[in-house]
BASEKE-74302 format. One line per field, with one value per residue (C-alpha): residue number from 0; residue in one letter; x negated, y, z negated. Coordinates in steps of 0.2 Angstrom, whole numbers. Layout:
// residues N
n = NUM,... $
res = a,... $
c1 = X,... $
c2 = Y,... $
c3 = Z,... $
***
This chain:
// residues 166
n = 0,1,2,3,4,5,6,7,8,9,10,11,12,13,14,15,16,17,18,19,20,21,22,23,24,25,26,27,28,29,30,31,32,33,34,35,36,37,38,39,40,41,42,43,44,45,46,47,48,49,50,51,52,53,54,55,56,57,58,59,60,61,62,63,64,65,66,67,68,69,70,71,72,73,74,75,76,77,78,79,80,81,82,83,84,85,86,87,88,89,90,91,92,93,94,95,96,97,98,99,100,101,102,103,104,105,106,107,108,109,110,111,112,113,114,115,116,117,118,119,120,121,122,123,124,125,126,127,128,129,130,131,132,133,134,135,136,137,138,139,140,141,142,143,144,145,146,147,148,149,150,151,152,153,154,155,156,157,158,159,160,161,162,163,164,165 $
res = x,x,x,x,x,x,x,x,x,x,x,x,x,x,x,x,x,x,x,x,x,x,x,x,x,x,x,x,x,x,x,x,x,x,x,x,x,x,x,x,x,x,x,x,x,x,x,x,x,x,x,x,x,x,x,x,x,x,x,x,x,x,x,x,x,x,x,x,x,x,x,x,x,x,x,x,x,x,x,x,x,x,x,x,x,x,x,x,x,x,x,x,x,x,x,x,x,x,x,x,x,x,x,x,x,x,x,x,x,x,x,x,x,x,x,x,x,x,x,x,x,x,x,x,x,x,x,x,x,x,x,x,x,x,x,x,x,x,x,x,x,x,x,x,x,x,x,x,x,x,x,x,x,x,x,x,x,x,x,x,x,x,x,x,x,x $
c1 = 287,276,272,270,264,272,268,281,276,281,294,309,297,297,316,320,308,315,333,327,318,333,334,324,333,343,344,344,361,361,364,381,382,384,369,359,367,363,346,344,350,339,324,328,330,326,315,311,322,315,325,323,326,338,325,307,297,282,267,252,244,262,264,282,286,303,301,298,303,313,309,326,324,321,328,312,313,330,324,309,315,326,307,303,299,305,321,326,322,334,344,346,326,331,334,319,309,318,316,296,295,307,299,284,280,283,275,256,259,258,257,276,275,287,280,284,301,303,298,310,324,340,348,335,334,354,351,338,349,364,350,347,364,368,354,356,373,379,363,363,362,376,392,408,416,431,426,435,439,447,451,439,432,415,398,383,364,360,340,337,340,343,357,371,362,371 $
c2 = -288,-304,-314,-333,-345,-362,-378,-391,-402,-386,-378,-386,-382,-363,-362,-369,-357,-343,-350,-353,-337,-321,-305,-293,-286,-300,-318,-335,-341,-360,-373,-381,-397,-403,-397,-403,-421,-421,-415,-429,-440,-439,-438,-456,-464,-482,-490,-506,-520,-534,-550,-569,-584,-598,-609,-602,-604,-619,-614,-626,-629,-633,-615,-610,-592,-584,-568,-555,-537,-530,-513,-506,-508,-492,-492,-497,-517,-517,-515,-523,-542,-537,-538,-553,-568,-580,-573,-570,-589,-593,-578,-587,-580,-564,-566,-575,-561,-545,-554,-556,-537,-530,-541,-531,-546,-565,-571,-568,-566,-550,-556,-562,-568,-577,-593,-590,-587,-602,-612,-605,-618,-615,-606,-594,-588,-586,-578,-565,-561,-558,-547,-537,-532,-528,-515,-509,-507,-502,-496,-506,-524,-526,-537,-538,-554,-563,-579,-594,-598,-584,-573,-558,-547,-539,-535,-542,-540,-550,-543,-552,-566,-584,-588,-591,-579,-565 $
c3 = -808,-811,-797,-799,-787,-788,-780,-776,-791,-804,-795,-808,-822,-816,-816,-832,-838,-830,-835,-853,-855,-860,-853,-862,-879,-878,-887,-880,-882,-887,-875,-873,-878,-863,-856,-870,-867,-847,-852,-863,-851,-837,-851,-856,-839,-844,-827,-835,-842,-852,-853,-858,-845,-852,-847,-843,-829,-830,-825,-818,-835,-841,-851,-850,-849,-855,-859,-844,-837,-821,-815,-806,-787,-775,-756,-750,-761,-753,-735,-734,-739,-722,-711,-719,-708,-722,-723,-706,-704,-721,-725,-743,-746,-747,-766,-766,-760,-767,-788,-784,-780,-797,-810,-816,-829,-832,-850,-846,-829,-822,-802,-799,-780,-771,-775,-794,-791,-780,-792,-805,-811,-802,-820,-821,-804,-805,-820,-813,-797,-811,-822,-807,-798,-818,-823,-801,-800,-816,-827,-841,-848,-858,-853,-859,-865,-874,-886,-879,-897,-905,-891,-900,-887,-890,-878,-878,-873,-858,-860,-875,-887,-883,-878,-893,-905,-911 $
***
C-alpha cells in the first residue's frame, strides 16, 4: 500500500483521484450525466458581473462612466457596512457602503469608495442595489418580463445593453 501525504489545500484533489482511478483489472465506468453536469457546474461559478448604468456616473474632469463589474458579495461585505459609523448614524448608508465594496470596476476606475457611489444619480444607484440582490440572491442577471404592448413575455440581460435594445 502507497502512502500519500496530503495537505489541506490537495486533499479534494486526492479523492477525486482516488474515486477516478478503477480498481485494478477493472475499467472506469463513465460518469453519469449528472455528475458530469455538477461538475461542470461548480467549474463555471461566475464571480464577476459586468453591467451598464442607465446613466453613468461623472467624474471630476466630467468623464462619464457606464460600464462596470460587481463581484458577488461574501458574509463579511454584509456585516461589516453593520460597524460602520456612517450607517449606524443614517441606516439608509448601508447601500451606500455595501455597493463600494462589490464593484470591482467603474469605467477607468478601479478604486470604487463610498464617495463614488454617493455621487451616483439616484437611477443608477437604484439600479446597482437591484443588480446586486439579483446576481446574490438568485445567481444570475436575467429578469423576466411581459411587454406592456403585446403582452409577449420573454427575459432579458439586465448586465448589458442599453436600455430598449434588444
Amino acid at each position: 500500500m502507497r502512502r500519500r501525504t496530503v495537505t489541506s489545500g490537495g486533499l479534494d484533489e486526492v479523492l477525486d483521484s482516488l474515486a477516478a482511478t478503477p480498481p485494478a483489472g477493472q475499467e472506469a465506468a463513465p460518469a453519469p450525466p449528472a455528475a458530469r453536469d455538477r461538475d461542470r457546474d461548480q467549474m463555471e461559478l461566475r464571480t464577476e458581473f459586468e453591467f451598464e448604468l442607465p446613466r453613468g456616473y461623472v467624474d471630476d474632469e466630467g468623464q462619464v462612466h457606464r460600464r462596470g463589474s460587481m463581484r458577488l458579495a461574501t458574509a463579511r461585505d454584509e456585516l461589516r457596512p453593520q460597524i460602520d459609523l456612517r450607517v449606524k448614524e443614517n441606516p439608509a448608508y448601508l447601500s451606500v457602503v455595501l455597493l463600494s465594496q462589490v464593484i470591482t470596476q467603474l469605467g477607468t476606475i478601479t478604486d470604487v469608495h463610498a464617495g463614488v457611489v454617493e455621487r451616483m444619480y439616484a437611477t443608477d444607484v437604484a439600479f446597482l442595489q437591484d443588480f446586486y440582490r439579483r446576481i446574490n440572491s438568485e445567481g444570475h442577471t436575467h429578469a423576466a418580463v411581459t411587454c406592456p404592448l403585446c403582452h409577449g413575455a420573454f427575459e432579458v440581460d439586465l448586465s448589458g445593453g442599453r436600455l430598449g435594445e434588444s
